[in-house]
C-alpha positions in Angstrom: 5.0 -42.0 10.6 3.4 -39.5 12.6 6.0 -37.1 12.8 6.2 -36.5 9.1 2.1 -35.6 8.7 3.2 -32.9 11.8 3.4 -29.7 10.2 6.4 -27.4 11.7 4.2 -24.1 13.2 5.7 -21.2 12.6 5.7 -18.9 15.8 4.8 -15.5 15.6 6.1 -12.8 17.1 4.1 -11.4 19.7 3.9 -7.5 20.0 2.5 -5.0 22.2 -0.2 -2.6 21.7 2.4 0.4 22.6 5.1 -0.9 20.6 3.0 -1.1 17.7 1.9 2.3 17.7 5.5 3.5 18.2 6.8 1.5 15.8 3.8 0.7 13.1 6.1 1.7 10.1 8.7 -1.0 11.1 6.5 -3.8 11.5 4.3 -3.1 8.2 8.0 -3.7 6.5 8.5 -7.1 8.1 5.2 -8.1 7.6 5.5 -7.2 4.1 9.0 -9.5 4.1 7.0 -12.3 5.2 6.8 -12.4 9.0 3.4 -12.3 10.6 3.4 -10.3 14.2 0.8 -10.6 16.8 -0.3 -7.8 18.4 -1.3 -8.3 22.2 -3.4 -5.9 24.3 -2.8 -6.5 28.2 -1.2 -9.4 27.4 -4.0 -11.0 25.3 -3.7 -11.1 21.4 -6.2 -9.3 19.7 -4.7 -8.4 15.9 -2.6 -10.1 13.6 0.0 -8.1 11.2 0.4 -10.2 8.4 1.5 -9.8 4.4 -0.8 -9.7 2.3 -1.1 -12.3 -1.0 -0.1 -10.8 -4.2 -2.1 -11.6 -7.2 -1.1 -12.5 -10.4 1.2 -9.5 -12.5 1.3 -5.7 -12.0 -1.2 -4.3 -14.0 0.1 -2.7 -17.8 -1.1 0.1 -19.1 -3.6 0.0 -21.6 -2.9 3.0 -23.5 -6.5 3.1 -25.2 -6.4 6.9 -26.0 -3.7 5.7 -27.9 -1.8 9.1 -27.5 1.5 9.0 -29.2 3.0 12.4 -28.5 2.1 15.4 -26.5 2.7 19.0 -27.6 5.3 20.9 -25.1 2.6 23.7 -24.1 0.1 20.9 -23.5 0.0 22.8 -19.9 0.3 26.3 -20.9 -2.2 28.7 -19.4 -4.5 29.9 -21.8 -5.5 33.7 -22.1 -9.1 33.2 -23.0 -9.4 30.8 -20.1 -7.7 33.7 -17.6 -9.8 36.4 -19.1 -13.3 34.8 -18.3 -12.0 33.6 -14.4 -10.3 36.9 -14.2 -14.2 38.3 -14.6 -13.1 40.4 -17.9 -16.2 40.8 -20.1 -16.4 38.8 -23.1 
């Protein structure tokens, strides 16, 4: 039958320019949720807000410096270093 080969479409929600820039934060979230929004200027749609397709899994670390601890002054100025920015002769 023809009615089964009919796809349902999905209607999008149709957004102006204004409201969009007022509330931009708000309809990134329900894009990202799914929805797609349709952004209209003067009544015409010009953009689409939609989510984007994730790929595949988050990305792992690959730990190739293979760095297994680090010493608690790792970040501890160093006095040589100070002395020559500091302009002290050496």
């Amino acid at each position: 039958m023809l009615v089964n080969l009919v796809r349902p479409i999905l209607m999008s929600q149709f957004v102006s320019l204004y409201d969009a820039k007022t509330r931009l934060s708000a309809l990134v979230d329900r894009a990202a949720a799914g929805e797609e929004i349709v952004i209209a200027k003067n009544g015409v749609a010009c953009a689409r807000l939609m989510p984007i397709a994730q790929k595949g899994e988050r990305r792992k670390p690959a730990n190739a410096l293979r760095i297994k601890y680090i010493a608690p002054d790792f970040d501890a100025p160093d006095p040589e270093i100070e002395r020559l920015f500091a302009g002290d002769p050496p």
